[in-house]
N, C-alpha and C positions, 0 to 999 in steps of 0.2 A: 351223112348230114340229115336226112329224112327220118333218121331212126332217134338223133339227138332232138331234133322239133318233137317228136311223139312224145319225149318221157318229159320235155319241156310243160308240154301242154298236158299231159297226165298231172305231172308238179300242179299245178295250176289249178287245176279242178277240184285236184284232193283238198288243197288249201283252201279253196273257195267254200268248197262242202266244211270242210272242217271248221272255218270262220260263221258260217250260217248254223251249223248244229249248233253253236256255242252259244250265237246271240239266241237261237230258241229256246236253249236253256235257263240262259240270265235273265231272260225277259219273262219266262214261268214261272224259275224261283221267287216272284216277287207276287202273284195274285193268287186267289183264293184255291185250294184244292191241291196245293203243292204245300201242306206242313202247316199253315198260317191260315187267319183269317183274310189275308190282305189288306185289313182297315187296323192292325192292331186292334190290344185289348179291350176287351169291352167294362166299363167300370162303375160301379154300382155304391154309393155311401148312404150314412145315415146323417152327412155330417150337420144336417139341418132341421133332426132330430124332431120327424112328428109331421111337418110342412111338407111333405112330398104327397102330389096328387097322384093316385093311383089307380081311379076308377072300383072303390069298393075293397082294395086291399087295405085301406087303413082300420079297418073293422077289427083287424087280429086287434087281441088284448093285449095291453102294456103285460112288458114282460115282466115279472117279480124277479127280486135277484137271484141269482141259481145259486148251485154252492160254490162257482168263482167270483160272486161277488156282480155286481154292475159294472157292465164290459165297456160301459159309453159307445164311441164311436164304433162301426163296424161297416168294414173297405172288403167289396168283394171284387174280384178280378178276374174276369172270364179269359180263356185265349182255346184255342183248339191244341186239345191236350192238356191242359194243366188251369185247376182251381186254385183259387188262392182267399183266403179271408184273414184280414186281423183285424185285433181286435186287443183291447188292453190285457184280459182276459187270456190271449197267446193267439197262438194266428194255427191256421190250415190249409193244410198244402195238400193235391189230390195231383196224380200227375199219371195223365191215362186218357183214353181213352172214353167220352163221357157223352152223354145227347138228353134230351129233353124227351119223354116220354108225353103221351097223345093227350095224358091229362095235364101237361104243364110241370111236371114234378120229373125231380130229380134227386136218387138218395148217392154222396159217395161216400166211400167207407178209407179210414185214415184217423189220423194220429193230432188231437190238439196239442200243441204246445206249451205250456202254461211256465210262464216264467219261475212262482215259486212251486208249481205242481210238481212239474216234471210233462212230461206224456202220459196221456191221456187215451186210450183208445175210444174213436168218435167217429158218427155219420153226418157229415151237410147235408141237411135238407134246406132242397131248393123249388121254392111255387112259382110259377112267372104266369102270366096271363097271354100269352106267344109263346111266340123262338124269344132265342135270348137277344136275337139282333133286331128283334123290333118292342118290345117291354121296354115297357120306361119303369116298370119297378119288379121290384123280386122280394118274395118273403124269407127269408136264412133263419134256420135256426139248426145248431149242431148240438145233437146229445151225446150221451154216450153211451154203453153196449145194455146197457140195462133200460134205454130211454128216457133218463133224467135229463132235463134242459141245462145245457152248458151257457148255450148261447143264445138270444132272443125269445122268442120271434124277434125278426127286428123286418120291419120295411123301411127296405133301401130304393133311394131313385138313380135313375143313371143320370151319371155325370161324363163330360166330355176327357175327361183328366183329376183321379185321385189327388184331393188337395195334401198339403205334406204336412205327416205328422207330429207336433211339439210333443215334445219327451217330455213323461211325466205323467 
């Protein structure tokens, strides 16, 4: 009887450890440092084109149209690991590893999409005035291998949530 209480109460402990490791997991899977920002994406538009305060970043020159043409709006989407921008123009995807160097800039190298292009091979460049999680704007402009301007400059402000975009 003494030997069936032991593995009784062994049962018991394991389950208990076992239930605690789990909840330490679920409960990490969810904030910063584990894959994710833990605030989701951080998001960035032009959609108010010109009106965004920046503190001296609106100096950059209006951009002339490149050779895709005037790209209008342009939605950039920060998350840990993966860039995103679109843009009428085609959008960009950078999906890696990426950080903000001491001068504020950040170049990644990757593929514009252009709807009647094709692919494009292109670098994001990105100027922020901080980290990305305290800028309220960010300068984008992506060219391509030879340093022709694809895209912008454009200065973007962050937004709480990219508004959605009408086709066309």
């Amino acid at each position: 009887m003494t030997r069936l209480l032991l593995i009784e109460r062994f049962l018991r402990i394991c389950c208990f450890t076992l239930l605690g490791v789990l909840l330490v997991l679920v409960l990490t899977a969810c904030g910063p440092g584990s894959g994710g920002t833990g605030t989701g994406p951080i998001s960035f538009t032009n959609v108010s084109s010109g009106s965004t305060s920046d503190g001296g970043a609106s100096e950059v020159p209006s951009p002339a149209p490149g050779p895709l043409g005037s790209c209008g709006r342009v939605d950039l989407q920060l998350q840990e690991g993966r860039v995103e921008v679109v843009t009428r123009c085609g959008s960009f995807v950078f999906v890696g590893d990426w950080g903000v160097g001491p001068d504020g800039q950040v170049a990644l190298p990757g593929t514009l999409e252009n709807p009647s292009v094709g692919s494009i091979r292109a670098v994001l460049r990105m100027q922020f005035s901080g980290t990305p999680e305290d800028s309220s704007s960010v300068i984008v402009t992506v060219t391509d291998e030879a340093g022709q301007v694809l895209v912008g400059p454009e200065v973007l402000g962050r937004v709480e949530s990219l508004p959605p975009r009408v086709a066309g």
